[in-house]
N, C-alpha and C positions, 0 to 999 in steps of 0.2 A: 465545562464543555457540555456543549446539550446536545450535539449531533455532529453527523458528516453530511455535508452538501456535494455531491461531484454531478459530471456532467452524464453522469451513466444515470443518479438520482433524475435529472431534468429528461433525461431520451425514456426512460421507462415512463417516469410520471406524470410527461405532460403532456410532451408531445405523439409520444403514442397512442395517451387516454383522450388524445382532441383537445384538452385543458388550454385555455388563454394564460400564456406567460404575466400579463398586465392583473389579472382576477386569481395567480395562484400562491399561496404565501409560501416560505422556505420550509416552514413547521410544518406543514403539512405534505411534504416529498422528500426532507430527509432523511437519512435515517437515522434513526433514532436512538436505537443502540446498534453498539457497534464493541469491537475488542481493542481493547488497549495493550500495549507493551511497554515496559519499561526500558530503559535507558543503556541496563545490561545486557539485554538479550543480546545473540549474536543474529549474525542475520542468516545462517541457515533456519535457526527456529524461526523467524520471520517468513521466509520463505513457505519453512510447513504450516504455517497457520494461514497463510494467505491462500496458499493447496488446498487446504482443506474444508477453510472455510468461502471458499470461492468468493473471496474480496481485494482490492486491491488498494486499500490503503489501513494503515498503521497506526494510529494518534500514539506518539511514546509522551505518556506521564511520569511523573513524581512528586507524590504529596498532591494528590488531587488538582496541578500545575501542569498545564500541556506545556512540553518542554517542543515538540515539532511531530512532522507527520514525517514516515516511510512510507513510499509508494512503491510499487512493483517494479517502476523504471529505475528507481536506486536500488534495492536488490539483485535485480538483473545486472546492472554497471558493475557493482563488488563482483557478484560469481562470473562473469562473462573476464574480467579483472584477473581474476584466482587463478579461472580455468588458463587465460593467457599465458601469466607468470609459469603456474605446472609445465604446459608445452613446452615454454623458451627451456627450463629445468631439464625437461627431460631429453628434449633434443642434446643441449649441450653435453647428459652425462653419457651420451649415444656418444656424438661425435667426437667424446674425449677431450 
């Protein structure tokens, strides 16, 4: 893997610099490095690395193998998921 192409790369770098979409290559508005996660992490450490390093996507490797990408909309689904399941939990030990 030689980079992340997203559509945040294309609105900062091309279209904002005035650059013709037709004259701009991908290698050149990529990024270029970027952080990877492995296959075990859970996905609140996902979460705090995407916090803190203000990005929204993930490449998970293994063995120098991109195995898929985590974006921010799939960790949001899991906790938004968690947080759901907790509530129904806790109402029900409310309501007995």
């Amino acid at each position: 893997m030689v980079g992340i192409f997203s559509e945040r790369d294309y609105a900062r770098r091309v279209e904002l610099k005035g650059r013709l979409t037709q004259e701009t290559r991908v290698r050149d508005i990529m990024t270029a490095e970027f952080i990877t996660i492995s296959p075990d992490q859970k996905m609140d450490e996902c979460m705090q690395i995407m916090t803190d390093k203000r990005i929204r996507h993930l490449p998970v490797m293994k063995d120098s193998q991109l195995l898929g990408m985590v974006s921010i909309g799939d960790v949001l689904l899991v906790m938004i998921a968690e947080q759901k399941q907790l509530i129904e939990q806790l109402q029900s030990y409310i309501s007995g």
